[in-house]
N, C-alpha and C positions, 0 to 999 in steps of 0.2 A: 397057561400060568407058568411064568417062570422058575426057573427049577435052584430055590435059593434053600435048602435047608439047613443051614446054618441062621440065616435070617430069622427061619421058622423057631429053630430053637431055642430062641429068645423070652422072654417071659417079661408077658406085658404086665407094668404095674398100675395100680388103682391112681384112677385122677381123669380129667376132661383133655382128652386130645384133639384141637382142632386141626384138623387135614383138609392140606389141599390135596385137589382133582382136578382134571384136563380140564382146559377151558374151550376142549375140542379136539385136539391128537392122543389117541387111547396111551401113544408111548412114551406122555410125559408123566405120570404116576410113579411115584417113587417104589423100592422095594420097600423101604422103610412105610409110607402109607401103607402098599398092600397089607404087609407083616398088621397093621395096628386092627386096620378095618376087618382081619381076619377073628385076629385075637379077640378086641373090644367085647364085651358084655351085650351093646347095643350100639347100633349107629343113629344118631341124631340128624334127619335130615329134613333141606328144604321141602324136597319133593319126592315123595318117597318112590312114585314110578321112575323117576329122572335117575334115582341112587340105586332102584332094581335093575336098572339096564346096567349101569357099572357093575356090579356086583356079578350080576350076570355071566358075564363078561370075562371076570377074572376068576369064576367059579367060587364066588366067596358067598356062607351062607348064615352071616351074621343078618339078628333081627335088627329089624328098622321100625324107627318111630318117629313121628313127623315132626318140626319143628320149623316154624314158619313166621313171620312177620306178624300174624293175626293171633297165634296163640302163643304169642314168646313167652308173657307174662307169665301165664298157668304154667304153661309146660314147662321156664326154666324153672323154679319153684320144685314141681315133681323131679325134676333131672338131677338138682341141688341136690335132694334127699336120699335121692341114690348114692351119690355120692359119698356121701357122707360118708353113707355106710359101705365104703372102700369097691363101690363097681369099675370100673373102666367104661368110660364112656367116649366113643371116635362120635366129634360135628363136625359132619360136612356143608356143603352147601349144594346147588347143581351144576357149578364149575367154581374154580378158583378155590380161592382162600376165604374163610369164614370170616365176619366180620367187615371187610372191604367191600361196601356199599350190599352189603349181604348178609343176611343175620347170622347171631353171633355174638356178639358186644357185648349184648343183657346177660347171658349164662357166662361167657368168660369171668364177667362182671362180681356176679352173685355166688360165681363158684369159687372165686379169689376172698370173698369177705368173706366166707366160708369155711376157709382153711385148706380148701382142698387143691390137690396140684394142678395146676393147668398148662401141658406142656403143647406148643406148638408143634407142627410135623408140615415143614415148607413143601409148598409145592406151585403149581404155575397161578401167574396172576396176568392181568391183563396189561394194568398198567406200566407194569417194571418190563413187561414184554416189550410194549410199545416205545418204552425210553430207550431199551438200549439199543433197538434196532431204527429209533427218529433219525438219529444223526446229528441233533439239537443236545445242547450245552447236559451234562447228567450230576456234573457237582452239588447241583442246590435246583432241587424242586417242589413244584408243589401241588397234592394230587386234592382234588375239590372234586371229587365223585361225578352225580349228575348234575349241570346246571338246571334254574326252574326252569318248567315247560314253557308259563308266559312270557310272553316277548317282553312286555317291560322287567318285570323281574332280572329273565336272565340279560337284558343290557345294563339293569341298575348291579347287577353283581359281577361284572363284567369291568362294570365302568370301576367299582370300587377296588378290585384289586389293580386296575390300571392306577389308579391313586393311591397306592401303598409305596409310601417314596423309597424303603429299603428293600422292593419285590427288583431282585438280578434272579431269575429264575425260569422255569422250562415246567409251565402249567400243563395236569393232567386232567383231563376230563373225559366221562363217557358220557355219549349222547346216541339220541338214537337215531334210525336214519331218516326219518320223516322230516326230523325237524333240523338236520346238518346242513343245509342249503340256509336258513334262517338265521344258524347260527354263525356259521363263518362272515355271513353279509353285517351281525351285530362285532364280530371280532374285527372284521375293517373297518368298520365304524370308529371303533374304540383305540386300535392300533396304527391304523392304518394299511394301507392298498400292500405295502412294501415289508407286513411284518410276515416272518416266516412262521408255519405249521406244516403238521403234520396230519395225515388219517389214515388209520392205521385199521382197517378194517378186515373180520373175520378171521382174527389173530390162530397161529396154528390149524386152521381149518385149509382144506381143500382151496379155497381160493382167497388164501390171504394176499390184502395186497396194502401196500403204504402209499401212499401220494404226498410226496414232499415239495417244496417249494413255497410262493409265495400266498397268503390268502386268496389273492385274485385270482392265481393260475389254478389253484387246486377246488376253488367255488366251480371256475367255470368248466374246467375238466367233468367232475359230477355235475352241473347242470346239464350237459347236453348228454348225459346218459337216460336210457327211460324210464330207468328207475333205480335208485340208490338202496341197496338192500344189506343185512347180515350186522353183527353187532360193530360199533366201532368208539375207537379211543381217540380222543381228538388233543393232539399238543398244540402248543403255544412256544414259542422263543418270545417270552416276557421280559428281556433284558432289558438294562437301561440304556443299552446300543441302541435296541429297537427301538425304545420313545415308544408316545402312543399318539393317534391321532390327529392328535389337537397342539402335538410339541411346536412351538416356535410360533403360535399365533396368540394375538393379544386377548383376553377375557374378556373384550367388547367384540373382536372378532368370531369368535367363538360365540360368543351369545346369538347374535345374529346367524352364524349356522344353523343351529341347534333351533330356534323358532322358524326357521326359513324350511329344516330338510322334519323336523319331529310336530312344526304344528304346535308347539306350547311356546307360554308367558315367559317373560325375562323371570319373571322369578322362580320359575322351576326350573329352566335352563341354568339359572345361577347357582339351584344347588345341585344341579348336574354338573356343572363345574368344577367347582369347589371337589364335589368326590375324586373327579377323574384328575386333579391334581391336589388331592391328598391338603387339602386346605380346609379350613374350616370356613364357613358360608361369611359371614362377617371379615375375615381374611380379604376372602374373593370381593366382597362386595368394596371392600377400601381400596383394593388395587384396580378395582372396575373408575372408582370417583378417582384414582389418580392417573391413568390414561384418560378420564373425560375431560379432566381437567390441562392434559398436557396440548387438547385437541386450536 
């Protein structure tokens, strides 16, 4: 435990503190967290073994109470009422920031219409980790948590922010590692062979490592490993430099891809279209009759 008493001497006031924790290097934990987690009344956590080992850890012997995805509802409810009545209450999560694809939201939420303080207490996150060290554009991004698990889903959500005509941005996404080999093969699809990513895997941990470059180089890099393991964050360079896919071919061209490489009807192809250039289906289908007609 580091030796901050002056930190100590500090006097923790009443209100819902969400804190961050390591998303895996014990030495990224703020003084400021430990000081809170110390103080707090109670700690709200995902997993209350996951938060005894930190606690552990820094000799800290604040009680813990679960709070989890399954009983947000109840529990924020009871945590509110604490509140109320002027507790201090430190949410964690089992790494990162609370809230950030991680519960959280609901008690922030219901503690804010509440009246009661809710002051953040920054600490590491996965995503802002993996931006700053991509290498990829950081002015303007955009973090979309996890993509779905089904293949069409996560290409139809793929394809639709590729059809966002004002998306000049550096896409955040976690995914997990089973399904990173599925998903970079749907992000060339969409981008194209030539667009640039990132993967950014086992961030602060023992064997973090990034693999930058092109979709094609960084798929086949991980495919010929024997197995892709440990959490990771996967970027995008979504710019309108990059283009997607489909840039500079005609919407009859395209349509015939798209039945030829996916197996479906001109008319679902057409509203696969239409998304992935940010057009409405009727759009797409009049500029489809005016290249037939130009034929």
């Amino acid at each position: 435990m580091p030796d901050v008493p002056l930190a100590r001497q500090k006097t923790l006031g009443p209100g819902l503190y969400l804190v961050g924790t390591p998303i895996g290097n014990l030495e990224d934990i703020t003084l400021r967290a430990l000081r809170v987690l110390e103080q707090a009344d109670a700690i709200a956590c995902e997993d209350t073994r996951e938060t005894q080992k930190l606690l552990n850890h820094f000799s800290i012997k604040t009680a813990l109470v679960s709070y989890h995805a399954h009983n947000e509802q109840e529990r924020a409810a009871t945590l509110v009422e604490e509140l109320k009545q002027g507790k201090r209450i430190a949410l964690v999560t089992d790494a990162g920031m609370p809230g950030i694809s991680d519960p959280g939201v609901r008690l922030a939420h219901e503690a804010i219409l509440a009246g009661v303080a809710v002051i953040p207490v920054p600490g590491a996150n996965a995503a802002l980790s993996a931006l700053v060290g991509s290498g990829l554009a950081t002015e303007s991004f955009l973090f979309k948590g996890f993509l779905p698990s089904k293949a069409g889903e996560r290409r139809s959500a793929l394809e639709s922010l590729a059809g966002l005509k004002k998306l000049d941005a550096t896409l955040i996404f976690y995914e997990a590692p089973h399904r990173i080999l599925e998903t970079l093969g749907d992000v060339e699809a969409v981008w194209g062979a030539a667009c640039r990513v990132v993967v950014a895997r086992e961030l602060t941990k023992l064997h973090e490592e990034f693999l930058r470059g092109t979709v094609v180089a960084v798929r086949a890099d991980l495919a010929g490993r024997d197995r892709v393991r440990g959490e990771i964050t996967l970027l995008i360079e979504a710019s309108r430099d990059a283009g997607v896919g489909s840039a500079g071919q005609t919407i009859s061209a395209r349509l015939l891809e798209l039945q030829a490489t996916d197996g479906i009807d001109e008319k679902e192809a057409l509203k696969r279209v239409a998304r992935e250039r940010g057009m409405g289906k009727s759009d797409a289908y009049r500029e489809l009759q005016r290249e037939r007609a130009k034929r």
